[in-house]
C-alpha positions as CSV (number, residue, x, y, z in Angstrom):
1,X,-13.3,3.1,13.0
2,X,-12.6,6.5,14.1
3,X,-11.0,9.6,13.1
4,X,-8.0,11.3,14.4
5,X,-10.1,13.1,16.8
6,X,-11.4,9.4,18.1
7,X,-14.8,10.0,16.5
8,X,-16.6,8.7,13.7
9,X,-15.5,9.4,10.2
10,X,-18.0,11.8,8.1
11,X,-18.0,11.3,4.2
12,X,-16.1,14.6,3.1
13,X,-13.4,13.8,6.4
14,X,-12.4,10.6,4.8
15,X,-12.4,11.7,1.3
16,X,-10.1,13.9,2.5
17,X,-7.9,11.8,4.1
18,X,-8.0,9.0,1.8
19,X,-7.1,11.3,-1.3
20,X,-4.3,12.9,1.1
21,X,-2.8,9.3,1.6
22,X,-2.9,8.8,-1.9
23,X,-0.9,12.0,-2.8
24,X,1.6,10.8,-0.5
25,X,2.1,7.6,-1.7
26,X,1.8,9.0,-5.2
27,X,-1.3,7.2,-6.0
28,X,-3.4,8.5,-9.2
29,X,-6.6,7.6,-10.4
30,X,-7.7,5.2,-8.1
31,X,-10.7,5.1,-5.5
32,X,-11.3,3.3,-2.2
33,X,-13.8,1.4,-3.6
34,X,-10.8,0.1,-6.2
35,X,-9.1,-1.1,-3.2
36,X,-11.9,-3.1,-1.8
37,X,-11.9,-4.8,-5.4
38,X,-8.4,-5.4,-4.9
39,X,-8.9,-7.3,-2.0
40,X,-11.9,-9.7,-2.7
41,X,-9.4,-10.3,-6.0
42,X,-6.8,-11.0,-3.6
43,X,-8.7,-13.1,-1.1
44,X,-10.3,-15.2,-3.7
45,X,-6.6,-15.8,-5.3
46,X,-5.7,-17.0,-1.9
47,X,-8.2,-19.7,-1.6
48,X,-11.5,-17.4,0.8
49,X,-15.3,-18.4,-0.1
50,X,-17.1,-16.2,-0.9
51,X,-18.9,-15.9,2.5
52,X,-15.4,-15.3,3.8
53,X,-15.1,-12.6,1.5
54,X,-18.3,-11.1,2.1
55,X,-17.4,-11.4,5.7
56,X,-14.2,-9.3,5.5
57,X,-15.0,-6.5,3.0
58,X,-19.0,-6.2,3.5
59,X,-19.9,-7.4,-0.2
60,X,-22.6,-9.7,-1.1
61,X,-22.1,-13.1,-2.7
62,X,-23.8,-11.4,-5.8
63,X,-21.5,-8.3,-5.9
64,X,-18.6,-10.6,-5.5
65,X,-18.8,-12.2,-8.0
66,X,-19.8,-9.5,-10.2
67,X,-16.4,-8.1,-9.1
68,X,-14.8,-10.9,-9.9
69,X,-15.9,-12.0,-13.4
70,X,-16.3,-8.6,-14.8
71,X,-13.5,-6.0,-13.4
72,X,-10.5,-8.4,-12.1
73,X,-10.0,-11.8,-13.5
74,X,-10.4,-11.8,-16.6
75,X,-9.7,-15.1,-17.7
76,X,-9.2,-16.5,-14.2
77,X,-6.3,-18.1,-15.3
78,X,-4.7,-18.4,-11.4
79,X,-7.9,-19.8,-9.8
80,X,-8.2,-22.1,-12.5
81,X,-4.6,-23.1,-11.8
82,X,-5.2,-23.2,-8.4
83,X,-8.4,-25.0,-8.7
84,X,-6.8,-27.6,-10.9
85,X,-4.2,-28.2,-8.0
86,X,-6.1,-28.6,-5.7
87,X,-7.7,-31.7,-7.2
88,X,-4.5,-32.7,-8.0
89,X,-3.4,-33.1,-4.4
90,X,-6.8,-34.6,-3.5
């Protein structure tokens, strides 16, 4: 991906830009990184492997599911529902 100026983002340009976006949208407190976890929560919610995961946001199976089971789920309540469900419709 490139910048504005069609070349490649530098770490202080997108810093820049990502904590500009955030101001706009009134965003506080949270980090790009945060949003990655958001989405291997969301893609694992929605039924993705974790290779498809990985695939998508660049984790490793390991760090997925350290991101799962220590900073999202919690309990894992929906993928146990969905899990369950699953079977049921086998």
């Amino acid at each position: 991906m490139c910048n504005s100026r069609g070349r490649p983002w530098t770490g202080a340009g997108f810093k820049t830009s990502w904590r500009k976006a955030c101001e706009k949208a009134g965003i506080k407190g949270l980090t790009f990184h945060d949003l990655r976890g958001t989405t291997v929560t969301r893609l694992a919610l929605a039924g993705c492997s974790n290779a498809e995961i990985g695939a998508i946001t660049g984790h490793s199976p390991k760090d997925i599911d350290a991101i799962l089971h220590a900073h999202y789920l919690g309990g894992q309540r929906e993928l146990a529902a969905q899990a369950i469900a699953r079977w049921e419709n086998k």
